[in-house]
N, C-alpha and C positions, 0 to 999 in steps of 0.2 A: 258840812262834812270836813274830817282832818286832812290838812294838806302833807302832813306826816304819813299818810294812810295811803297818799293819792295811787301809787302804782298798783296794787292791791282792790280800791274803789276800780278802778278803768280797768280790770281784768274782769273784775267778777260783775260792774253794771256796763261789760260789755260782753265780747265775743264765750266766755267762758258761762257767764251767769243765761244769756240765752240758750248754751248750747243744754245747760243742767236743767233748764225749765222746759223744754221739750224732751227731753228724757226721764221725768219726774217717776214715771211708770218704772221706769228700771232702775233707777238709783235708788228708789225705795225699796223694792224690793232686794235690793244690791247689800242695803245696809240692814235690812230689817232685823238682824238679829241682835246688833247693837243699838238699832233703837230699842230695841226692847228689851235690853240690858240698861240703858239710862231710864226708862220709864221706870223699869222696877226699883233702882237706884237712887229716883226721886221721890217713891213713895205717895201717899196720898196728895191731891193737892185741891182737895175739897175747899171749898168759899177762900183760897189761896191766892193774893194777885201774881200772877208769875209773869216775868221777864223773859221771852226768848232771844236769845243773843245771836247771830246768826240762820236765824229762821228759816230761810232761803225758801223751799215751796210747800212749807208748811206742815208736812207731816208728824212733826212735833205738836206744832200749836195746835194741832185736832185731836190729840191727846190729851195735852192739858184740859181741852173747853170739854170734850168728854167726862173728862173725871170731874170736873165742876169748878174750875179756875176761872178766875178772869185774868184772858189772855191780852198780852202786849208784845208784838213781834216786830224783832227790829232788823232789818237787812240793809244792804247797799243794793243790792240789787232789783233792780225795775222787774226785769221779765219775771223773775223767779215770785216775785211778790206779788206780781199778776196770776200768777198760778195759786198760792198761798190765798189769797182775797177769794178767788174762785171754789175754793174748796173748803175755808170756813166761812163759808157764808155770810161773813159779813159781821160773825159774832168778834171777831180778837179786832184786837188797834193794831191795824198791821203801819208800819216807819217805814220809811225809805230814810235809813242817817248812817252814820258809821257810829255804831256802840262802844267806842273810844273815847266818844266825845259827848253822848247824846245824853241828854239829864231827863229824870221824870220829873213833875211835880209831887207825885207822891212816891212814899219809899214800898218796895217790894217786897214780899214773903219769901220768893226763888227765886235765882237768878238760874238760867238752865240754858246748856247749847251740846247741840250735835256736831261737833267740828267745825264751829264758829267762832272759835277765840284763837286762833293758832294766824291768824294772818296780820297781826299787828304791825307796825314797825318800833314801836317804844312799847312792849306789854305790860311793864310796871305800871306806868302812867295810866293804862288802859283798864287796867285790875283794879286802880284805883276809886277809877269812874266806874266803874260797875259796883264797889264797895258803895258807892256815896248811894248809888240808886238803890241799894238795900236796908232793908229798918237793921237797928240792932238786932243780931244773934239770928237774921234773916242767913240762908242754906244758898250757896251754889254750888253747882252740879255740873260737870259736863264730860263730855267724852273728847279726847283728842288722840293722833295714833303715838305709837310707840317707834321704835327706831326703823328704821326701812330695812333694813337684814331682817326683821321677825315677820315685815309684811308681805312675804313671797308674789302677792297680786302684785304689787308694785317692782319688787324686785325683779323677778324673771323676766316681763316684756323688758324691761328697761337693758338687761345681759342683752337680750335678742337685737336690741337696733342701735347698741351704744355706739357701732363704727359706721352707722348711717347719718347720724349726726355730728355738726360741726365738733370740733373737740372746744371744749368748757373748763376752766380751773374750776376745781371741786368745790362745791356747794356749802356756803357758810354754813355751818349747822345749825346754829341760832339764829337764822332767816329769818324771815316771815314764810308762812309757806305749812303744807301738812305734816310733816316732820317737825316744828320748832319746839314742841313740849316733851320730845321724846326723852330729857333728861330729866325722870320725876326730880333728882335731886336742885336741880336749878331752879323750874316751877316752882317746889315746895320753897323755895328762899326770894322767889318773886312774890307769890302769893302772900309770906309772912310780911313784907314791906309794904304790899299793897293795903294792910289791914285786916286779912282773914288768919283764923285761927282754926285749929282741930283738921288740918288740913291729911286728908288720905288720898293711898294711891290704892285702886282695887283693876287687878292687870287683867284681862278678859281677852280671848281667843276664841275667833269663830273664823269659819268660811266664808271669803268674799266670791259671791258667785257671779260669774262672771260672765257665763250663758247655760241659762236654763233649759236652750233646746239648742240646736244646729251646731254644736261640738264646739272645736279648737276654731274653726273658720268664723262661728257669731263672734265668739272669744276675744280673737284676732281684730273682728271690725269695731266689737267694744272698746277695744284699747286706744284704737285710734280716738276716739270719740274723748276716754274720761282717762285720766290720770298724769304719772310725769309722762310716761312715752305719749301722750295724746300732747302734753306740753312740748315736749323734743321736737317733735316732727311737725309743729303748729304751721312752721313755713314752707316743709318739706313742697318738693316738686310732684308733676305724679308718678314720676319712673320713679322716684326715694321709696312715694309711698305705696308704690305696687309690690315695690321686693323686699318693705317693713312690713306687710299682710301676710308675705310668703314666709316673712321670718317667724311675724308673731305665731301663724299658724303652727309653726313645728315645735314653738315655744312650747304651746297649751296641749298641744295632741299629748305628750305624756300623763297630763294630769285629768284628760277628758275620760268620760266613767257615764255610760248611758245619755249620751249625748250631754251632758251636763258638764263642764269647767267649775270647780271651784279650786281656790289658792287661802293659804292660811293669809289671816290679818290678823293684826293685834293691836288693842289698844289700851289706854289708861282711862277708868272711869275716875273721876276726883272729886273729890270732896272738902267743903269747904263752908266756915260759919266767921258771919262778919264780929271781928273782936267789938 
């Protein structure tokens, strides 16, 4: 694995990448509408060898082997891949590497990720290797979000607990991190160095739901669990994080509707053919 990558690797094949593998039930269902915005976006992918780039627990890769792919899935993450292995049965190559750096021996038809390419530390470099793993005029695909003002899930907890955490100098915006593609304009001029051509930006709006039963209060205990406020608060004490549950709570009660929470999200579906 990349030692360029390492902070990134030891978040997600640790505390993060287990906390997502025991919640697989809700995160999928959390994103479903964008997974199923990138499957339709991928198109058939019959007797196709596809690359999944970030795989984490597999709900992709059981779509691909569905449609009739041979699947190859790549993560840094142990636990999450333990989940992924348990639930395609043993048909896809599931990796443990970092996809930065990881070579096939054979070249790919699609490359494809659900919010797996956004954690880079050098992403040129990294588009590169992903280009090399694909045959000529081979497709990659993926979904990454768009700027944190359009993503309200993310936005609003984060308003609710910002003066319960330390204060922070503001967040490089070309990080590593789920924000880092949010400027299709820079992407598109990464992407062109890395070797892909015909490259599209296709912007897609759905609901990130956030609790499907128990109101603003599941909401609330979600938030701790996934996202940046679940990142802010990762050391908080328990007084911080009793009266950030009180906060989150009053956060989402506006937006709560038959006991269901959902918050707009937004992302970029992309598209891209190796030159």
């Amino acid at each position: 694995m990349s030692d360029t990558n390492q902070a990134q690797i030891e978040l997600w094949n640790g505390r993060v990448g287990e906390k997502w593998a025991a919640m697989q039930v809700r995160l999928d269902a959390m994103l479903a509408p964008a997974t199923a915005a990138l499957q339709a976006r991928a198109g058939s992918v019959a007797n196709q060898r596809v690359l999944d780039i970030g795989c984490g627990s597999g709900v992709t890769c059981t779509i691909w082997l569905d449609g009739g792919a041979i699947v190859t899935g790549v993560d840094v993450s142990e636990a999450m891949l333990a989940v992924a292995t348990a639930r395609t049965n043993g048909k896809a190559d599931l990796i443990q590497a970092d996809a930065s750096v990881w070579r096939s021996d054979a070249p790919f038809d699609l490359a494809v990720s659900q919010f797996g390419v956004m954690f880079f530390a050098d992403p040129e470099a990294a588009f590169v290797n992903i280009a090399a793993n694909l045959r000529q005029g081979g497709r990659l695909v993926f979904a990454c979000w768009r700027a944190v003002a359009e993503n309200y899930w993310t936005a609003v907890p984060m308003s609710a607990i910002r003066d319960l955490v330390p204060p922070a100098p503001p967040p490089e915006p070309h990080a590593p991190g789920p924000f880092a593609f949010a400027d299709s304009e820079r992407l598109g001029e990464i992407l062109a160095r890395a070797g892909f051509a015909n490259v599209t930006f296709n912007p897609v709006d759905f609901p990130v739901c956030l609790a499907s039963e128990g109101g603003a209060e599941a909401a609330a205990r979600f938030a701790l669990h996934v996202g940046p406020a679940a990142s802010a608060l990762a050391e908080a004490g328990n007084e911080t994080r009793a009266l950030a549950t009180q906060r989150l709570t009053a956060a989402f009660a506006p937006h709560e509707k038959n006991d269901v929470v959902a918050l707009d999200g937004a992302i970029w579906l992309v598209e891209a053919v190796r030159a």
